[in-house]
Residue, then its C-alpha position, 0 to 999 in steps of 0.5 A: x835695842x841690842x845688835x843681838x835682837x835684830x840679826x838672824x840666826x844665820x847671819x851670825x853662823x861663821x866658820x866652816x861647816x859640815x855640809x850634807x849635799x842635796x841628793x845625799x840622804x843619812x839614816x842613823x845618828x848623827x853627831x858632832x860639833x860645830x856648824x852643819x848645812x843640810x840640803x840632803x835627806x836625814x832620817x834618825x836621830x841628830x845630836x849636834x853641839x852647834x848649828x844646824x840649818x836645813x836648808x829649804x831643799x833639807x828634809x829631816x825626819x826624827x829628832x833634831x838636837x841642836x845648840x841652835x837651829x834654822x829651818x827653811x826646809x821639811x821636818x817630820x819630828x821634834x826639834x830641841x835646841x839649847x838656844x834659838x831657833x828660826x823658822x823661815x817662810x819656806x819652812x813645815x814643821x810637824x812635830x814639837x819644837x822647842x828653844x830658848x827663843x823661837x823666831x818664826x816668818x810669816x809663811x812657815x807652816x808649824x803643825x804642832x807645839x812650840x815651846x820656849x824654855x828662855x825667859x818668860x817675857x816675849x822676845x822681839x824678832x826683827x827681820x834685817x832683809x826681806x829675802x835671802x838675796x844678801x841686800x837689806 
């Protein structure tokens, strides 16, 4: 099995990002690239070429656009990603989500359709750690 199958998402992001504190909230659009960290509040719309990953204080309300994506907080609304998508324990989801790969923790609450528009046979996930503590 490849390095590619075994490491998450998040292990993989690098390089700085944009970060949306806790406290602040957005609404409207939001674009750009690269890698964003959501602890805030947004509501609208997001076209992101890059990561994003909402962060288990993050709520997002509307459609989330994205490379790819990594959700430990809220969203109330659709998400399409170009590539993965990871969903944590802590994660709920009301709303469709969509990418190449979808991984999803024991734990996550999704209320509504997953779709995966990569290949047709299933994607193995493996979990490197069992929390976020940075040990394996």
């Amino acid at each position: 099995m490849s390095d590619a199958k075994t490491r998450r998402l998040r292990d993989s992001a690098r390089g700085p990002g944009t970060l949306i504190s806790e406290g602040c909230k957005i609404e409207g659009l939001l674009t750009g690239s690269g890698n964003f960290m959501i602890n805030g509040e947004i509501d609208g719309e997001c076209n992101i070429d890059g990561s994003i990953t909402l962060a288990r204080s993050g709520y997002f309300k509307g459609l989330m656009k994205a490379t790819s994506v990594i959700v430990a907080g809220t969203v109330d609304g659709d998400i399409v990603a170009e590539g993965r998508v990871e969903i944590s324990e802590t994660a709920k989801i009301t709303g469709t989500v969509s990418g190449e790969a979808i991984a999803v923790a024991a734990g996550a609450v999704v209320e509504g359709v997953m779709k995966t528009t990569g290949r047709q046979n299933p994607h193995e996930f493996v979990a490197k750690r069992k929390d976020d503590s940075g040990s394996d």
